[in-house]
C-alpha positions in Angstrom: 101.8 93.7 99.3 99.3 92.7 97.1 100.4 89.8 94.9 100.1 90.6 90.9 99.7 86.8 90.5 96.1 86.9 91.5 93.0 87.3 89.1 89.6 88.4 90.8 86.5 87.4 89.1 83.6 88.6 90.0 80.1 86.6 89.5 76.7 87.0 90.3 77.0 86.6 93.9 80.9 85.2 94.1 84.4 86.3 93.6 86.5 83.6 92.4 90.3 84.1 93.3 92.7 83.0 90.4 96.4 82.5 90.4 97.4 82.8 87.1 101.0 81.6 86.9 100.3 77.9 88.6 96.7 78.4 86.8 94.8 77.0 89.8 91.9 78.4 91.0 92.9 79.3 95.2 89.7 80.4 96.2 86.0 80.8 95.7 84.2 84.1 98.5 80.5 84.5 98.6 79.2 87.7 98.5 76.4 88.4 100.6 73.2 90.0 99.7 74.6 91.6 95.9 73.5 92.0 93.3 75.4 91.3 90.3 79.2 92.3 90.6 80.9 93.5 87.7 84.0 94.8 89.4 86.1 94.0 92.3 89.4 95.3 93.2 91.7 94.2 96.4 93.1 96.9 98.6 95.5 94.8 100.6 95.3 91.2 101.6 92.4 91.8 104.0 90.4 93.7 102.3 88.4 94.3 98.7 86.0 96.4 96.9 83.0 95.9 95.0 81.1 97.4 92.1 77.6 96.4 91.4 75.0 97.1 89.1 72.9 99.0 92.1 75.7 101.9 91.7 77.2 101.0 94.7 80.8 100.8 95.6 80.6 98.1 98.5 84.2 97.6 100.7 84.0 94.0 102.4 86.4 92.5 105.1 87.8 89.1 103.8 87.6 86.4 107.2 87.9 83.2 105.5 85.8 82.5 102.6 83.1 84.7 103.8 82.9 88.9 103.6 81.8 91.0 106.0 80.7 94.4 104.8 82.5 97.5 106.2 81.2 100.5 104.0 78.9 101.5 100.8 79.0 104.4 98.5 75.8 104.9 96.9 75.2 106.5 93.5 79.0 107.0 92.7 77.7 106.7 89.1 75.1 107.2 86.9 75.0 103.4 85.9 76.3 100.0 86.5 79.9 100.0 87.8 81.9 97.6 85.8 85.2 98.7 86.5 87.6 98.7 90.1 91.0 99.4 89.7 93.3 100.3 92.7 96.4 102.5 92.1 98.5 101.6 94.5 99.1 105.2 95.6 95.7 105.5 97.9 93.3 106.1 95.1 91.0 104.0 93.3 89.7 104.4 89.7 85.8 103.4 89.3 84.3 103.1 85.7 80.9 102.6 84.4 79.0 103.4 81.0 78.7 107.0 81.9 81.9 108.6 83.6 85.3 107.1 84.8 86.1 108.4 88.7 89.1 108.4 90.8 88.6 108.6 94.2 
């Protein structure tokens, strides 16, 4: 279970990992070789997803405070992705300036 408590903010080449009820910052991940990340989404306690303005949907492996990439989708989008959301139910809902997908 993923906890609600957590706020994922993505950076230029970092995802900082928030706990917003103590308000303490828990963690900060590097993201190798990105570009800049607008959106990032967990999908379990292992594993996240990011959106970058390349058009690329990148899923990473957490180990630590490093990522190891697992999988890309390219050109899921028409522009910059800006927007991850996971459902909960298996699907994920990207969004960028032209079109909002759910996958």
């Amino acid at each position: 279970m993923i906890s609600k408590d957590l706020l994922l903010i993505p950076g230029t080449d970092k995802i900082s990992i928030i706990n917003v009820n103590k308000y303490n910052l828990i963690r900060v991940i590097d993201v190798p070789n990105s570009n800049i990340i607008a959106g990032v989404c967990m999908l379990n306690e292992n594993m996240l997803l990011t959106g970058d303005w390349t058009e690329k949907i990148k899923q990473w492996k957490i180990e630590g405070d490093n990522l190891i990439l697992i999988s890309q989708k390219e050109k899921t989008h028409g522009s910059d992705i800006n927007a991850l959301m996971n459902l909960g139910d298996g699907h994920i809902v990207s969004g960028s300036d032209d079109i909002i997908n759910v996958w």
